[in-house]
Each structure stands twice: as structure tokens, then as C-alpha cells.
N, C-alpha and C positions, 0 to 999 in steps of 0.2 A: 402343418400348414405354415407357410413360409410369408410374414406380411411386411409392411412395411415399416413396422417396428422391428421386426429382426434385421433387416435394410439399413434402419438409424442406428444401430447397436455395431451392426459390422461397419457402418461407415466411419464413425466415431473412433472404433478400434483401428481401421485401417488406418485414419487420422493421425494414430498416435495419441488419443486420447486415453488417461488409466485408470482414471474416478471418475464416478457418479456420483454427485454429492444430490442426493434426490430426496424432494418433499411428494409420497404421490396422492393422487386422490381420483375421484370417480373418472376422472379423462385420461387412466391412463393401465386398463386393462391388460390391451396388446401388449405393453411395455414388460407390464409383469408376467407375464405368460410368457412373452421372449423370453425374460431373465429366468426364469424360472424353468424354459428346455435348453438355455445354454448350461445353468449348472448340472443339468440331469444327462446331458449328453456333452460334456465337456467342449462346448463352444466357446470360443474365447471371445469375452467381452469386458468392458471396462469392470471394474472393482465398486461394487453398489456399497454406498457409504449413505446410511438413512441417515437425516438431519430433521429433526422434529422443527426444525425456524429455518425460515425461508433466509434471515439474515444472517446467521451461520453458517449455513449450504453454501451460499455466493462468498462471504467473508475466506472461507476454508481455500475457496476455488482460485482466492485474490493472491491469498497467501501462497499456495503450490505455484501458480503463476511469478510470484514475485521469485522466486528461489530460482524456479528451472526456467523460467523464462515459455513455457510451453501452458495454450491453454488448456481447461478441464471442463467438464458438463454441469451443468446445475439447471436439475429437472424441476419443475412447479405447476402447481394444479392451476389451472387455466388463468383468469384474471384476477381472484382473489391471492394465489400466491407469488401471481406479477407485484399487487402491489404492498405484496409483506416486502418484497427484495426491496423497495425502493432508495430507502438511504446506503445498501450495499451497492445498486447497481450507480448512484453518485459517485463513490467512490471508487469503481472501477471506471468509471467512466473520465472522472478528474485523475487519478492516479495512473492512466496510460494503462490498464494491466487487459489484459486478451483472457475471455473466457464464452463461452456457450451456452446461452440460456437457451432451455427448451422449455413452451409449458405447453398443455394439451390446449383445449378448446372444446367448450360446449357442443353437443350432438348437435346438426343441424339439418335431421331431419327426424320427427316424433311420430308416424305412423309404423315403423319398424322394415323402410323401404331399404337400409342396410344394416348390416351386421353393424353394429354399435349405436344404434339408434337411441332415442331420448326411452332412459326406459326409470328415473330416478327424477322425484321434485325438482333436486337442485339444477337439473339442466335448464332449466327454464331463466332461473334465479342469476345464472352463469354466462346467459348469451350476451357479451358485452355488445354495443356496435362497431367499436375499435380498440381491440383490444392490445395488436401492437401499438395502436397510440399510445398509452399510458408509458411505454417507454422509448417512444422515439426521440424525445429530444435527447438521448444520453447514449443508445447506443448508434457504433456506427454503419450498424446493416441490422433491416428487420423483414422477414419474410414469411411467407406461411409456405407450408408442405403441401401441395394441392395433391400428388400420387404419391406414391410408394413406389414407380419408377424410376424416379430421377432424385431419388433422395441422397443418393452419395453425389451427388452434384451439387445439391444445395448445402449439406454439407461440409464439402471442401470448398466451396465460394464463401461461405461465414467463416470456416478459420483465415483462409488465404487473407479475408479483411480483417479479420481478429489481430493476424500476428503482425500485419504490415504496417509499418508506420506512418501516423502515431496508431501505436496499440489498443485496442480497446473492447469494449463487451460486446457479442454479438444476440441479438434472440430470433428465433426463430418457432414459430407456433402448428400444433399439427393436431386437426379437428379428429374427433374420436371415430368417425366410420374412416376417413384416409389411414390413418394408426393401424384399424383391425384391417384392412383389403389386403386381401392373398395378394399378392404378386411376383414374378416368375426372378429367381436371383439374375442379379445384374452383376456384367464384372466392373473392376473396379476404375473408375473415371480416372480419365488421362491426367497427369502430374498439373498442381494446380501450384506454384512458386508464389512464394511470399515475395513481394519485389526486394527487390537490390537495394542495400543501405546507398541512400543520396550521397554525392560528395560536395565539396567546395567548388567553384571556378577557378582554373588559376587567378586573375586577376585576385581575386577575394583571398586567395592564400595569401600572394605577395601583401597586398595592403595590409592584412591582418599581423602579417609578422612585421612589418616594417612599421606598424604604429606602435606594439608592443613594446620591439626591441629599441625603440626610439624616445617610450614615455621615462618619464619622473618617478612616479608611482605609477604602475598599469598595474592592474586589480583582474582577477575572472570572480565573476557573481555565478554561481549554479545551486539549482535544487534538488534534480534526480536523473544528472547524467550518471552516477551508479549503477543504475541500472543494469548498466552492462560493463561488468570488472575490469573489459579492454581499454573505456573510453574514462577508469580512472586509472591505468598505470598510464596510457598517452597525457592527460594534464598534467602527471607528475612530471614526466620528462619536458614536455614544455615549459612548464614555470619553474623548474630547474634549472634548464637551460638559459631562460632570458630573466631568471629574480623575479618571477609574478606571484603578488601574492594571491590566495584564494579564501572568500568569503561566502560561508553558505547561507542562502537564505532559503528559512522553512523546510530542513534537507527532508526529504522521505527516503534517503538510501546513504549510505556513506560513499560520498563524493569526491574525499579526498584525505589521504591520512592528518587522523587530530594531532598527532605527533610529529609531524615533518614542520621544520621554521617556520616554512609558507603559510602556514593554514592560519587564518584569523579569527576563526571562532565561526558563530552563526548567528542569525538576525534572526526572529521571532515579532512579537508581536510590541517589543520594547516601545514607548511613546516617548524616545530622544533621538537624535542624531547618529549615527555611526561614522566615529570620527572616519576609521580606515576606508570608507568609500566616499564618504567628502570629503577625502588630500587627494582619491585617486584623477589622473587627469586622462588615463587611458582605462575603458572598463570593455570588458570582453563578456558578456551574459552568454552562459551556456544552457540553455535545457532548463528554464526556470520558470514558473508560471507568473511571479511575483518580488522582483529582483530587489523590488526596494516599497516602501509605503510613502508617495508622495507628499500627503496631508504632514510628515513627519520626519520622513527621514531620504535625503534622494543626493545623488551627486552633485558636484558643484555645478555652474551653469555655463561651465566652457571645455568640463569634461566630454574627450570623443568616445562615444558610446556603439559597440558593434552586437550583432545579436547573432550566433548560431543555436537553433533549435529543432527539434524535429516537425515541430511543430510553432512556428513563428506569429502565424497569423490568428492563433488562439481563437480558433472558430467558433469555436461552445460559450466563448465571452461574451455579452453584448459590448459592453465598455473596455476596450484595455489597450495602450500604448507604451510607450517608450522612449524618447525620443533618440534613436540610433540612427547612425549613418548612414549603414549600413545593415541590411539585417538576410538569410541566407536559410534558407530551409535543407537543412545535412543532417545528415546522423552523425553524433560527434564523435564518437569513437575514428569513423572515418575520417572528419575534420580533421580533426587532431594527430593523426596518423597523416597527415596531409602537409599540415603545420610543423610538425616535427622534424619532417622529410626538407622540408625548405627552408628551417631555420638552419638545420645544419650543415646547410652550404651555403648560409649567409653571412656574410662580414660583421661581428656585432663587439660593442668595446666591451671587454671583459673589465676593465674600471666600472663601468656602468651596471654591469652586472651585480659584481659584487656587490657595492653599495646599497644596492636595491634589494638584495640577499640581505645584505649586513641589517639594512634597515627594518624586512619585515620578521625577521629573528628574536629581533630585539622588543618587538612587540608583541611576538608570541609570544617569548620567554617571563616578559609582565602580565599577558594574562595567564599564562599557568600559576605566575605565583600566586595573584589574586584568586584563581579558582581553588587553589591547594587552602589558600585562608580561609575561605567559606567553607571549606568541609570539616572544618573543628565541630566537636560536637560540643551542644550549648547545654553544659549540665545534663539533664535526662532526656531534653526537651528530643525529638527526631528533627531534624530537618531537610528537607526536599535532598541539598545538598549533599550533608553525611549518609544518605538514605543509598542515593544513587554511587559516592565513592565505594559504600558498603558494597555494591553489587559489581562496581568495576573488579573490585579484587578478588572476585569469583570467577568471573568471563577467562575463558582459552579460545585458543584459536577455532575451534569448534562449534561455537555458541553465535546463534542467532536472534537475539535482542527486536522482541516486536515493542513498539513506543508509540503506545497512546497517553501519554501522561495530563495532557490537554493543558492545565496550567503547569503545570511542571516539565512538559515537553521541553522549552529552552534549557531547562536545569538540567532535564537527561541526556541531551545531545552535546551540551558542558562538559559535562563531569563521567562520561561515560568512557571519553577520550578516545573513541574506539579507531584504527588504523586500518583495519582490514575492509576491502572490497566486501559487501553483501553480510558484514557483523551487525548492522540495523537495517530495519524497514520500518516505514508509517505507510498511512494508508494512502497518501497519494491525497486523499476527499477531507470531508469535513462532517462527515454524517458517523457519530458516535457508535462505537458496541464493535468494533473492526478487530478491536483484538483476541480475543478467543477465539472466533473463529478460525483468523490469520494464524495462528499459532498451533491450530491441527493442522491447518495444509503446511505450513513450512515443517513441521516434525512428517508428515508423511512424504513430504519430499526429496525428505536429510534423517532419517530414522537413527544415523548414528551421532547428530548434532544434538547440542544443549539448544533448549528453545526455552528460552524466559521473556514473560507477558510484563511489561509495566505499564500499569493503567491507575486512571485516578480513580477514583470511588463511580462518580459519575457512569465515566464510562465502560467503567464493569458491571453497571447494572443495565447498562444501555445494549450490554455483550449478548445478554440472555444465558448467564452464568449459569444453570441449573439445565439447560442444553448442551451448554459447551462440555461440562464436565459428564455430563453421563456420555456424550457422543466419545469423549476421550478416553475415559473406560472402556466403552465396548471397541475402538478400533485400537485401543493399546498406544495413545500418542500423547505420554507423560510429557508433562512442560511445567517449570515455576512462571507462576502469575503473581506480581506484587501490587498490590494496594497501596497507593498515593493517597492516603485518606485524611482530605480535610476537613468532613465532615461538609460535602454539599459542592455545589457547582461554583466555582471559584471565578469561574472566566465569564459568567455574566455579569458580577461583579466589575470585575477590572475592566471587561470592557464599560459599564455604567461611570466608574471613575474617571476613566479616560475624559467625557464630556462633561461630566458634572461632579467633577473635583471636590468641590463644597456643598454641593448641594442636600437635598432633604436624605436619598439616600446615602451618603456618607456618613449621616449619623446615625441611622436607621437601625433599628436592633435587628428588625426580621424581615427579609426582603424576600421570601417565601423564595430560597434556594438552598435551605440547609435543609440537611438528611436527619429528622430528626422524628423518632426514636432512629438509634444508628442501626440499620441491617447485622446480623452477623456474617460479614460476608466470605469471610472464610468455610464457615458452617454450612452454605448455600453450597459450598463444590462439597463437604464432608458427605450433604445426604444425599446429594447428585450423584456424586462420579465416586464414591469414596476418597477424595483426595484426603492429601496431608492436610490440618487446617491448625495456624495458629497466629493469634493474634498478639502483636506487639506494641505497647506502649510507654517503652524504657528506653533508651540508647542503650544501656548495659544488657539490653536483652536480646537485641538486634543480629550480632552477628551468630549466637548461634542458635538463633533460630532459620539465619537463611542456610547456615550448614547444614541444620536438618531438614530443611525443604530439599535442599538441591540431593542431601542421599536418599531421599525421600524417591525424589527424581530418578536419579540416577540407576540406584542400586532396588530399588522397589518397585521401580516402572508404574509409576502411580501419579497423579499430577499433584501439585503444593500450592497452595494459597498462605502466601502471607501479607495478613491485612494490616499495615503501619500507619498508627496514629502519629497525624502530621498535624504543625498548630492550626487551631480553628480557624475558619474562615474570619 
């Protein structure tokens, strides 16, 4: 019998879709009967990847997306494993990343008037009354399956808006009699194009190079135009060409090499100034959700500010501004390939270039040294710093660095130094536990890449560690995960400091955010997944213990947890 879950399975595939990162449960019968006569008679259908958390299944799907750029499925039992995904589906949802949520739907009808009728308690317990509501505010298409006719239609309309900019998560719901109904195979729906990357206006190329080539200081601010590897070799050539420097804030991707003159560093959550974007008098924000923190830290106030994003008018924001001149909704890889194209047929004083070269050289070359002084190790003591150099000198050009470090985040995107287009990812969001997940999908995407997880203590218990590692045993996708361990959540702290500097909690002994008795949380992947597990508390112990994680990795095909004690909170 042929229903309209074999329908979703071939339409997915036709898609180009290759995992199933699936949770299932009573609403999803026909799905497994599908999968269960495609392996029996060799149907070719996506790759079923069980995921015991609903927050792993979606994190894995963010991850495969972030690497290949292509979204994946992530199936869930009706509205209770809707809202397990939730702080994944944040993340995708803030992070730009394109993926497919399917979940069933309670029977809705109990006298047994069709095949899948209410024949179990929990349907009853299950019938939401909007049950895509619970995540309409985050994705940007949500629909229900009404047949099993027109399902490769609905389909390829959720990816078509999945992949087209800006990116994002789609769900789509399919009640348990539509799932089981026979219906007669369809072929396959006419070409459904992801639209065309936007470009510039001329007008808007010329002003844009002609304010560049013409500033003092002119500065690019960007977050996660990495995204796409093109639209960081075009910034290279541009602020090569005209001496611009480039400053990340908040990166979620590598946006521009940490090694070239230009690059400034990155802004984080630091409560001062940043000198290099208050001298700049020309700033160009590319693809950033959050270019500066007003309350603290913003451009001088006659700085000309221009804005290309894919997303400019930040829809999902209630509040958020800028004040730009100018501001242009492109894809910047094309921008930039725009920009490139008409500086260099533009008249620009190579005196002024220089200078501007010479200038922001001179300012990377002082903070490399400063950053090279903070990696001294202090006696035995670990610190964030020597932690993260430790791990630089492991990375080859192979190696995909996931970074949840959460207070240590600015310290690893520091000292990580990394050059290469797609050598880090973060999650884009703010909703904790991204990385283990993230770190099976980017190993099944890159099978022959190093894939190392760093995360704070926090938010590798926030991962659902005892998931992630048995899921990466059974699918074979070894990765080193390192532990940032302060002993507790560091950043409700700092952020409490921020306002009340002196106050009752600054002197406070227990502000009920330390981890205390400590997890073994290396031990959590030992009994899980059988990972490598070992825990460090030395500097002198440090480095070869990550050598034997990473052969651990490498040559055992087995995942590594090393948990490093960092100073207490």
C-alpha cells in the first residue's frame, strides 16, 4: 500500500534531503511502515538517524545545515516533541540556518471512521488547538498536510522558503489518518527555485565605494557573513584593496581571516568602549544582527554608517535600529562581488591606502602581542586563555571547531586565531545545549574532518550529554568535546556585575549558580557513548591529555571528553 507517508519520504529525497534526525511516537505509524518497506525492498529514502531529544535531533540538523548549506528533516511526535525543540528551534530560527520540521498530529477522529483513528489514551491528552502556533513566531512557513496528494508540493514550498533568504526553519504537521491514506503515486512537482541572491543598486555600489575609499578610518562590522566562504574571500579583496579594517561582532562563523593586518579582533559582551569602532568615521555593517551595544559601546556621533544585510529590517526584533544612511537588503557575497567590480575601476589615492593599511596592521600586530601574553600559563593554575592556545595548536586545516564556550566564547574566538572560511561555527541563537548536537551533524556532513566541541560546563549539560554520546556511538561520528569548566554558570554573574557592581551580590558567597557537587562530566559520555574520558586539573597535564583525546578521535573513531578545570567562579 502506497500512503502518504511513502509520498513525504520520496518527496524529501527527491528534495535532496539525506537525514532523518527523528523522535517518533504514537502519530507516526505510517512513517515507520514506510521506512521499514523502503529497507525491505530497497527504496531509497533519507538516512533514519534516531535521536532519543528532541533538542539534539534539531541541533544535529543546524549543524549539517551550517557546513553544507542544505537543509535536513527533523521528525517529532505531535505537540509535546514541538515543544522539547524549542530553544533549538530559537536557534535556528535566530541563526539563519534552513531545516524541516515534521511532527505528527493527534487522530482526529475516535470512532475508527479512518485507518489511524484515536485508538490509544494519549490521543486525546495530544489534541492541541494550535499546535503550529507554539512555533509560529520562529519559523518562517508553517502548514498542515491536509492529503497525501499534494505532498511533494507542500514539500518543496517549505524548502524553497527554508533555503531562500534569509534562511530559516520550516514545520509542517501531518495528522495520523492523512499520514496512513493510500494514495495513487504522484510524479514529481515542477522545479520549485530558491530565489536569486539580491544585489546592490548601482547608485548604492558607487556611494558605498566612494564613502570607503574616501574615509579616514572606514571600519566593516559583520557577524555571519561566513556563512558563505564566497562572501569572505570578496571582503578580503575589498578591504585590501581600499585599507578597511574589519571588526567582528558576536562572529557565529569565520568572517574574515584572524591573521590578515585587517582583522581587529571581535566584540563580545565587553562593558567598555571599542576604541577601533569609535576612531572609525566610515562603518559599513555587513550581515550582523547586533554591530555594536549602545548602553556601552557605539560609534562616534558623526560616524557615516551604511548597512548591507540579508536581512536589514530584522523582522523577528521588536526593537532594533541603527542609525545608517543608508541601508540595502543583498546578499553580500553578491554585494561585495559588486563592490569589488567598481572599486577597481575606480581612481582611489594609493597614499591613502596605505596609510590606512599601515595603520590597522599596526594595531593588529599589538593585539596579537597582547593576546600571545595572556596565554602564559599561571603556575598549574588553567586558564580560559592557555586552554584555548592549547587547542589552537592542534586545529589543521581540516578541523571544524563548534563554540559554545558562553563566557569564554570571546576568549575562544581570541585565541583560536582561525583563518579559514567555515573553521568555526556558533549557534547563531542564545538558547543553550547547541553543541553536541551541532557536532554530529557537522561530522556527518565532513566524515573526513576533525570536529572539536568547546563548551562551558553549563552548556554541556544543557547539550543532553548522555544523548549526544550514545547517538555518536551508534552513528559512528567521533568528535573531541572540551569542557570550560568553571564550576557553574559564569555569565549570570557578569551579566548581575555589569549593573550592580558593588552591590549585595558581588560579595555574596552563593548566588545558587555553581555546580556544586561537580558532575563527572567526562564520565556522563564514558557510560553513554563509551567515549574517551579524562579529566584535567594541571597545566602540566593539559597537553597530553588533548593528544590523547584527539588519537582517541582520530585513530579509535570513538568521541573524547576532556573536562578542564578552569578558576572558580
Amino acid at each position: 500500500m502506497y500512503t502518504a507517508s511513502h509520498a513525504f519520504l520520496e518527496a524529501l529525497t527527491a528534495a535532496g534531503v539525506s537525514y532523518l534526525f527523528a523522535n517518533f511516537g504514537s502519530d507516526h505509524p505510517a512513517l515507520l511502515e514506510a521506512l521499514a518497506e523502503a529497507a525491505a525492498t530497497g527504496r531509497a529514502v533519507p538516512e533514519l538517524i534516531t535521536c532519543p531529544g528532541e533538542m539534539v535531533a534539531l541541533s544535529a540538523a543546524h549543524g549539517f545545515a551550517q557546513v553544507t548549506g542544505r537543509a535536513q528533516a527533523v521528525i517529532v511526535h505531535v505537540e509535546c516533541g514541538t515543544q522539547s525543540l524549542a530553544g533549538a528551534v530559537h536557534n535556528a530560527a535566530k541563526g539563519r540556518v534552513p531545516v524541516l520540521i515534521f511532527a505528527g498530529a493527534a487522530p482526529f477522529t475516535q470512532e475508527g471512521e479512518l485507518a489511524g483513528s484515536r485508538n490509544e489514551f494519549i490521543h486525546w491528552l495530544q489534541d492541541a488547538f494550535d499546535q503550529r502556533g507554539l512555533v509560529r513566531g520562529y519559523v518562517k512557513y508553517e502548514n498542515e498536510i491536509r492529503t497525501g496528494r499534494n505532498v511533494g508540493q507542500i514539500v518543496r514550498r517549505a524548502l524553497q522558503i527554508a533555503h531562500s533568504d534569509p534562511p530559516g526553519p520550516v514545520y509542517l504537521v501531518g495528522p495520523r489518518e492523512v499520514m496512513e491514506a493510500e494514495v495513487p503515486p504522484a510524479p514529481e512537482p515542477a522545479q520549485w527555485p530558491v530565489l536569486a541572491p539580491s544585489a546592490l543598486p548601482a547608485d548604492g555600489v558607487r556611494s558605498l565605494v566612494d564613502a570607503l575609499a574616501g574615509a579616514r578610518r572606514p571600519l566593516v562590522v559583520t557577524s555571519y557573513l561566513g556563512r558563505n566562504p564566497d562572501a569572505v574571500d570578496g571582503l578580503v579583496r575589498l578591504c585590501r584593496w581600499l585599507g578597511v579594517g574589519v571588526l567582528e561582532s558576536v562572529p557565529s562563523r569565520v568572517n574574515f581571516p584572524a591573521d590578515d593586518p585587517l582583522y581587529q579582533g571581535c566584540q563580545w559582551n565587553e562593558q567598555r568602549p571599542n576604541a577601533v569602532l569609535a576612531a572609525a568615521d566610515v562603518i559599513l555593517v555587513i550581515d550582523s544582527d547586533v554591530p555594536w551595544i549602545p548602553t556601552v559601546n557605539r560609534p562616534r556621533g558623526d560616524a557615516a554608517i551604511y548597512h548591507i544585510d540579508v536581512d536589514p529590517l530584522k523582522q523577528q526584533m521588536p526593537l532594533w535600529h541603527i542609525p545608517a544612511r543608508q541601508a540595502f537588503r543583498a546578499d553580500a557575497a553578491t554585494a561585495l562581488a559588486q563592490l569589488n567590480e567598481h572599486a577597481g575601476s575606480s581612481r582611489i589615492d594609493p597614499a591613502a591606502i596605505a596609510e590606512r593599511t599601515a595603520h590597522y596592521a599596526a594595531l593588529h600586530d599589538q593585539r596579537r602581542r597582547v593576546l600571545l601574553e595572556r596565554e602564559r600559563p599561571a603556575g598549574d593554575a588553567i586558564t580560559p586563555e592557555y586552554l584555548t592556545a592549547c587547542v589552537r595548536q592542534r586545529l589543521d586545516a581540516s578541523t571544524i571547531v563548534i563554540n559554545e564556550g558562553i563566557s569564554s566564547y570571546h576568549t575562544i574566538c581570541d585565541h583560536l586565531g582561525i583563518a579559514r572560511a567555515g573553521g568555526m561555527l556558533a549557534s547563531g541563537g542564545s538558547s543553550l545545549g547547541w553543541n553536541g548536537g551541532a557536532a554530529i551533524g557537522a561530522k556527518l556532513a565532513r566524515p573526513d574532518h576533525t570536529v572539536i566541541s568547546l563548551t562551558g560546563d553549563g552548556s554541556y549539560m544543557f547539550s543532553m550529554p548522555s544523548v549526544v554520546h550514545w547517538m555518536a556511538r551508534r552513528y559512528r561520528t567521533p568528535f573531541l568535546q572540551v569542557v570550560y569548566n568553571n564550576g557553574g554558570w559564569k555569565s549570570p554573574k557578569l551579566s548581575m556585575l555589569a549593573l550592580h557592581p558593588a552591590g549585595h551580590g558581588s560579595r555574596a558567597g552563593d548566588l545558587g549558580i555553581a555546580f556544586e557537587p561537580a558532575p563527572d562530566y567526562a564520565g556522563i559520555a564514558a557510560a553513554a557513548g563509551g567515549a574517551f574520558a579524562r579529566t584535567v586539573e594541571r597545566a602540566a597535564d593539559l597537553e597530553a591529555a588533548l593528544d590523547a583525546a584527539l588519537d582517541a578521535v582520530r585513530r579509535e573513531r570513538r568521541c573524547a571528553v576532556v573536562d578542564v578545570a578552569l578558576p572558580r567562579l
